[in-house]
N, C-alpha and C positions, 0 to 999 in steps of 0.2 A: 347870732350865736352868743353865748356865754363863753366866760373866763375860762381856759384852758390848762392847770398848773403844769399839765406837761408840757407847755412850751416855753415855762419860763424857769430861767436858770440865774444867779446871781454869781457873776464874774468876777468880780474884785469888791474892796475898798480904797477908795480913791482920798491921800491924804486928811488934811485936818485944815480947816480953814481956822479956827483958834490960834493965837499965837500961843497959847499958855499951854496948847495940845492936850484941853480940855477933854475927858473921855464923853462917847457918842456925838462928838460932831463928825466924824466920818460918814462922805459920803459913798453910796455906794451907787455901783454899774450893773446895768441888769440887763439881759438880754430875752427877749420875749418871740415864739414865732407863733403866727394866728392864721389862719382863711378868713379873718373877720377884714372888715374896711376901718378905715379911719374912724369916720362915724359911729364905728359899735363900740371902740377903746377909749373912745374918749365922752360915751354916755354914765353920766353920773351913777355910781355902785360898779362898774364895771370891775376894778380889781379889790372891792371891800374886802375879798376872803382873803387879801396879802397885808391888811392891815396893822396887825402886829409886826410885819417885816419890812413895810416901806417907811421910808419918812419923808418930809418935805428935802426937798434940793436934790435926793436920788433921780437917777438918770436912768432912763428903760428905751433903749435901742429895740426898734421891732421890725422885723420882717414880716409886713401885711400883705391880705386878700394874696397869699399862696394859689388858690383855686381860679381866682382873676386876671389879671394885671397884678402883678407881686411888685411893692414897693418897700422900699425903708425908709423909715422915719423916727425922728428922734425925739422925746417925751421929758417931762422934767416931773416930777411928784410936786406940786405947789400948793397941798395940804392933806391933813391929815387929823384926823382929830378922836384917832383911835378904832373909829367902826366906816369913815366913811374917807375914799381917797379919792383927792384929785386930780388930776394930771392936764397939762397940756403941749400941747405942741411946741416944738421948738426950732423946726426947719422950716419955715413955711415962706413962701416965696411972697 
C-alpha cells in the first residue's frame, strides 16, 4: 500500500539538542498508524509527500500490519534531502 496521511499525526516537539537553543533543531515525535508491514514503511519514497515536515533525528512511532499481526515499532528520520526521506528502524532485536 501507499502513505496514508491520515494515520499520521505530529505529537509534540521534543527539546533542543543545541546548547545555544539554536532555532530548528527541535526534534520532533510523530505518531503514524498503517495496515502496511515493516517492509512497505521502510521502502525508499515511502513518506516523500512529508518531506517538507520531516527532518533527520525525528522520531515516527508506528502502529503496523493493523489487518495482520499489528505491531509497533519505532523509526528515526536519518535523512532528508528535501524530496526524498529516509527512515529506519530503531527497535530491532
Amino acid at each position: 500500500m501507499a502513505f496514508n496521511a491520515k494515520g499520521f499525526k505530529t505529537l509534540t516537539h521534543i527539546g533542543t539538542p543545541d546548547v545555544n537553543g539554536a532555532a530548528g533543531t527541535n526534534v520532533c515525535l510523530h505518531a503514524y498508524v498503517t495496515n502496511d508491514d515493516t517492509a512497505a514503511v521502510i521502502t525508499v519514497g515511502y513518506f516523500n509527500s512529508l518531506a517538507a515536515r520531516l527532518k533527520k533525528g525525528d522520531i515516527i512511532m508506528m502502529s503496523l500490519d493493523n489487518d495482520g499481526a499489528p505491531m509497533l515499532r519505532n523509526y528515526l528520520v536519518t535523512a532528508n534531502d528535501g524530496t526524498v526521506v529516509t527512515i529506519a528502524a530503531q527497535n530491532v532485536a
